[in-house]
C-alpha positions as CSV (number, residue, x, y, z in Angstrom):
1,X,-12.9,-9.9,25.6
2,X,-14.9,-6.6,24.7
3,X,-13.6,-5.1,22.2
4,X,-13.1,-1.7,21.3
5,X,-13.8,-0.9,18.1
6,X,-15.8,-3.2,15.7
7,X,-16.9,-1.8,12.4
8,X,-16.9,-3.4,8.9
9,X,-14.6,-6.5,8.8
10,X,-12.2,-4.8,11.6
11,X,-11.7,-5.0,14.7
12,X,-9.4,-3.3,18.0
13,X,-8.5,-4.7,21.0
14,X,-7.2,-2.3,23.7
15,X,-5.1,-4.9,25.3
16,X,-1.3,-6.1,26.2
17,X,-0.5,-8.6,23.1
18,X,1.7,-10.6,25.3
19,X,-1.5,-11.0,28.1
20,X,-4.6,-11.0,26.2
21,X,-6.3,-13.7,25.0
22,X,-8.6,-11.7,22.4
23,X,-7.3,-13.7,19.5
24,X,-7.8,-17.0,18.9
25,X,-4.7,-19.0,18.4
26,X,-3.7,-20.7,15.0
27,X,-6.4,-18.3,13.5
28,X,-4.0,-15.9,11.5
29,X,-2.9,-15.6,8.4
30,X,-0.5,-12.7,8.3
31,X,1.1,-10.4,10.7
32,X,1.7,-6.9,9.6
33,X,3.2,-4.9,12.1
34,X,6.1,-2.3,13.6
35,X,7.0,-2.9,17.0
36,X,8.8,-0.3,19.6
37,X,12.0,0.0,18.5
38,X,14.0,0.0,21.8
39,X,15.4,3.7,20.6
40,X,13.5,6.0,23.0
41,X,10.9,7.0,21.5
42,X,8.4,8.4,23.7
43,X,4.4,6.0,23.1
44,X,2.6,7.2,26.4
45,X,2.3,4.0,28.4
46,X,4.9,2.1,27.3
47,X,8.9,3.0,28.4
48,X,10.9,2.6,24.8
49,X,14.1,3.5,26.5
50,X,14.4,0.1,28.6
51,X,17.9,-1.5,28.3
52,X,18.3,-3.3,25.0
53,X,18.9,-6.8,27.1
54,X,14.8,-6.2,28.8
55,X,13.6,-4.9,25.2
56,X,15.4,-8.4,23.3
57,X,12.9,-10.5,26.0
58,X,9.9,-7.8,25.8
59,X,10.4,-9.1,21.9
60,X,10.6,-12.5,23.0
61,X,7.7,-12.7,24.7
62,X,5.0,-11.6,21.9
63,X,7.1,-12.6,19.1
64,X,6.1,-16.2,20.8
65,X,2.7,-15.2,21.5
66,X,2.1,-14.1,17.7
67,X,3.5,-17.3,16.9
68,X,0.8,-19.0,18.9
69,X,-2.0,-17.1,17.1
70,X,-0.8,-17.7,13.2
71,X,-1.2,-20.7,11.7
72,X,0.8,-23.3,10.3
73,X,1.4,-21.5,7.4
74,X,1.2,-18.2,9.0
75,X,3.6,-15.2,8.2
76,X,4.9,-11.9,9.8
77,X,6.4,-9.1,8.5
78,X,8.1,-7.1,11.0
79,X,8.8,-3.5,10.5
80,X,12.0,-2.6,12.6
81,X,14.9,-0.5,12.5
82,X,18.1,-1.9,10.8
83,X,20.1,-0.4,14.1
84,X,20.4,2.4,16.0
85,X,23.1,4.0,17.7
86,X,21.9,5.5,21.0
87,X,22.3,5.2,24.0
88,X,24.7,2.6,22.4
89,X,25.0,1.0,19.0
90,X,22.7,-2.5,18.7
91,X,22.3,-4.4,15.6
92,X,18.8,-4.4,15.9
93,X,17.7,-6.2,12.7
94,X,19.8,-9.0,13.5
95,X,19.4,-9.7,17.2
96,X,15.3,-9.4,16.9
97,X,15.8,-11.4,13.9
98,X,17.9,-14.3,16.0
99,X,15.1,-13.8,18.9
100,X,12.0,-14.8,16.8
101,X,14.1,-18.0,15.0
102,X,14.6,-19.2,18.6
103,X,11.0,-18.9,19.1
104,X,10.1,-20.8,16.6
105,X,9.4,-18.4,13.3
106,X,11.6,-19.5,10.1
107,X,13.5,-16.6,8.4
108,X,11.7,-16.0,4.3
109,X,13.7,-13.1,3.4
110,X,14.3,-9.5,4.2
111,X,13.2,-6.0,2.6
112,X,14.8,-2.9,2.5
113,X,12.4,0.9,2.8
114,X,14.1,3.7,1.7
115,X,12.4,6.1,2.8
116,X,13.9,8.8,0.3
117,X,12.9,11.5,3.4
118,X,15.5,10.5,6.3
119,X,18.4,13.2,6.9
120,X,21.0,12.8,4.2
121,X,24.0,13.6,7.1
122,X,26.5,11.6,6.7
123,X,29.2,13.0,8.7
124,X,29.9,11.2,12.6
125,X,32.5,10.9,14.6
126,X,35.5,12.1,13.4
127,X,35.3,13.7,10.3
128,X,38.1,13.0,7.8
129,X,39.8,10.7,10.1
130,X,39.4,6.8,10.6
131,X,40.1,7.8,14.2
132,X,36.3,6.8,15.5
133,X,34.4,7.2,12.3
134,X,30.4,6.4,12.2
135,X,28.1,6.1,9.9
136,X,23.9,5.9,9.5
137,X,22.2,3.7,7.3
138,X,19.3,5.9,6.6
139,X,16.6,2.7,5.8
140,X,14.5,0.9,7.7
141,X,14.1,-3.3,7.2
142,X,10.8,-5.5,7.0
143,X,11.7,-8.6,8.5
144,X,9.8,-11.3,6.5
145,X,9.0,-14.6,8.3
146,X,6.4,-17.6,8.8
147,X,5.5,-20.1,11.2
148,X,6.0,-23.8,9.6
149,X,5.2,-23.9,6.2
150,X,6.1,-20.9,3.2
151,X,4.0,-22.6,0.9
152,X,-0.1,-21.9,1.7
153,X,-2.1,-24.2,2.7
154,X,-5.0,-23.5,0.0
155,X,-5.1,-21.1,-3.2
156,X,-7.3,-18.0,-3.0
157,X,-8.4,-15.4,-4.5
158,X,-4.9,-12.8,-5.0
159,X,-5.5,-9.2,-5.8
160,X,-1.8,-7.8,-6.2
161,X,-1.3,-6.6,-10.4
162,X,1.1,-8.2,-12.6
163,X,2.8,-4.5,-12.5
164,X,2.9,-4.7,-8.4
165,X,4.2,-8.2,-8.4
166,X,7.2,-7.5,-10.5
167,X,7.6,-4.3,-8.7
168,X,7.4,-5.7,-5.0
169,X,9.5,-8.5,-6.2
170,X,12.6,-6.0,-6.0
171,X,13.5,-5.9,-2.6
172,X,14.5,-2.9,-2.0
173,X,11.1,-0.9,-1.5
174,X,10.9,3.2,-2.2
175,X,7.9,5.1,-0.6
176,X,7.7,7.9,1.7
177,X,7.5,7.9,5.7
178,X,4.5,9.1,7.9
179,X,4.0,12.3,8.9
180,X,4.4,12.3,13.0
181,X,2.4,15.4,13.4
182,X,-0.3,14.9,11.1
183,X,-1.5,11.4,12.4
184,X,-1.2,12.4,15.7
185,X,1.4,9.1,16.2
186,X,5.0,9.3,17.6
187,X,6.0,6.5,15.2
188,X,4.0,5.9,12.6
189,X,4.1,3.9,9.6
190,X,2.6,5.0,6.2
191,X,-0.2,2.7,4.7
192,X,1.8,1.8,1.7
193,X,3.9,-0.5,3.7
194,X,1.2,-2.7,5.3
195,X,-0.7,-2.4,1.9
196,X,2.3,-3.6,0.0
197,X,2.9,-6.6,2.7
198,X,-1.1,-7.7,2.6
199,X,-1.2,-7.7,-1.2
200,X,2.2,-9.8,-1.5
201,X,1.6,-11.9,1.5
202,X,-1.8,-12.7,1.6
203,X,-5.1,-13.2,0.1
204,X,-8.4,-11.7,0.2
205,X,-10.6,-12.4,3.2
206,X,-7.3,-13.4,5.0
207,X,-7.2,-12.5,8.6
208,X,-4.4,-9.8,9.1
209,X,-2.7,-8.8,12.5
210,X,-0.9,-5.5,14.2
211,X,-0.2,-6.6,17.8
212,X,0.6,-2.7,17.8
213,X,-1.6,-1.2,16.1
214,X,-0.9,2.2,17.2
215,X,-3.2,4.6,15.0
216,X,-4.7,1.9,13.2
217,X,-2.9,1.5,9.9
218,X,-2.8,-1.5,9.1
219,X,-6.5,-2.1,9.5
220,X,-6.7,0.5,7.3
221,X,-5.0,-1.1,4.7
222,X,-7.1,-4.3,5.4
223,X,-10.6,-2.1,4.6
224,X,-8.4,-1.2,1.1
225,X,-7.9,-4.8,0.3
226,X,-11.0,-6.5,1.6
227,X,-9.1,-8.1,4.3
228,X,-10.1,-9.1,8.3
229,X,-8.1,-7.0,10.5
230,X,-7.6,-7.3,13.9
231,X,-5.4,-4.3,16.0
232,X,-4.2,-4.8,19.6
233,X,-3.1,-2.0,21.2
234,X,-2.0,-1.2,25.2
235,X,-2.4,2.3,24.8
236,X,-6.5,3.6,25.0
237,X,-5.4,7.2,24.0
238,X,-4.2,5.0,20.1
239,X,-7.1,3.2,20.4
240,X,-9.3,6.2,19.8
241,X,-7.0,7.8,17.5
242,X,-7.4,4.4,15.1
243,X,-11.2,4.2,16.1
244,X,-11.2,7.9,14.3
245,X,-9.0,7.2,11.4
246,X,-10.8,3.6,10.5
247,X,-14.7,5.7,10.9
248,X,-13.3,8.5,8.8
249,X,-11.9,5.9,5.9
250,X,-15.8,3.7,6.1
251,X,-17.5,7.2,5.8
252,X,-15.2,8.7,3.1
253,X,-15.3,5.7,0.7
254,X,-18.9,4.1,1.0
255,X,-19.1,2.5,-2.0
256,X,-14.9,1.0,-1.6
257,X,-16.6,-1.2,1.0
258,X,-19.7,-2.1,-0.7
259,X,-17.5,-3.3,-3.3
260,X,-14.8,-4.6,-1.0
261,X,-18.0,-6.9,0.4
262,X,-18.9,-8.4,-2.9
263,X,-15.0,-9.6,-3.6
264,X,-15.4,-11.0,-0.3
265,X,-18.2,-13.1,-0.5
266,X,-16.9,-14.3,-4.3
267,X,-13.6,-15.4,-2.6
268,X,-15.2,-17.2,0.1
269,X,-17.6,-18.6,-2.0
270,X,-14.5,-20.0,-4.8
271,X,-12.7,-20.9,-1.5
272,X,-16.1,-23.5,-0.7
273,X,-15.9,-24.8,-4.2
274,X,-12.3,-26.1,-3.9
């Protein structure tokens, strides 16, 4: 398949994740991505307000064609919503957690993003009253999982500090959201949190996965941290918009990728030696 966008070490696929065949299966080494949420939210081409039974097999069906494309010791950390409340209250966390153990992922752990900017309104329901009280949990989850084995296969070359480590160990994780407007996204996630997952997850060179890439962050963390990226994405109108962002980042920081190559070519080269 043609794709559309291929600069540097990423590259974008405007393509259906669930349909395409774009990506070779057993070829990936960590998925990084955040799916529709099944809460409304409006993407262009795709209908986010389907009921919450269509949206739990929508997830079904490319949480088991990721699983495909990872290898055996392949891992996915899935940005979702702990819940949501409209048009009725779904424990969203949980069930798409339940839906990718049944496809085969194995459950590693979960983390917790505060993002310190969500409304602090506390008040629902009945106020004062345990009449029909509600409440919002004002965090969203990454859903950590992997295919067959935790343990990697081989030992690479890591870039995350000793300071991140014991930082990103914690996990409850404390960064700021995305600005909507200012990406030009209607859900967009800030690069701190795919930076954060590649780093812990992964090692350099690794090949890295967003089966929605939306407006390309993820592969934009992948040109930080000297990672292959790989973005799918339905939508043509995000495909340009990540095209835009990921040519922007390559002209802005010239000699980041020059040096970006060089740890590249060292890791594969330590990788040969092994």
């Amino acid at each position: 398949m043609k794709s559309f966008l291929k600069l540097e070490n990423v590259v974008v696929y405007n393509a259906d994740i669930i349909e395409t065949h774009a990506v070779k299966p057993n070829s990936v080494d960590l998925i990084v991505t955040s799916p529709p949420y099944g809460i409304g939210i409006k993407y262009g081409s795709y209908d986010d307000s389907i009921p919450y039974e269509k949206y739990l097999e929508f997830s079904r069906k490319w949480l088991r064609k990721c699983y495909k494309l990872a290898k055996s010791d392949g891992r996915l950390c899935l940005n979702i919503a702990l819940d949501k409340n409209k048009p009725s209250k779904q424990s969203v966390c949980a069930d798409i957690t339940a839906v990718a153990k049944s496809v085969g992922w194995k459950y590693e752990g979960t983390v917790i993003w505060n993002e310190q900017n969500i409304s602090r309104r506390t008040a629902w329901g009945t106020y004062a009253s345990a009449w029909v009280p509600h409440i919002i949990t004002p965090v969203e989850v990454i859903i950590v999982m992997y295919k067959r084995v935790w343990k990697k296969a081989h030992r690479g070359t890591s870039d995350i500090t000793k300071k991140e480590f014991k930082k990103w160990t914690n996990g409850v994780w404390e960064f700021s959201g995305a600005s909507k407007k200012k990406i030009g996204h209607p859900a967009p996630f800030p690069v701190e949190l795919p930076r954060r997952c590649i780093k812990f997850y992964s090692y350099v060179t690794d090949t890295v996965l967003d089966p929605f890439c939306g407006s390309g962050t993820t592969l934009l963390a992948c040109l930080e941290t000297g990672r292959t990226g790989i973005g799918v994405e339905i939508n043509k109108e995000y495909c340009k918009l990540a095209a835009r962002r990921i040519r922007g980042y390559v002209k802005s920081n010239p000699l980041t990728m020059i040096r970006k190559y060089f740890v590249q070519e060292e890791s594969r080269r330590m990788s040969l030696l092994q």
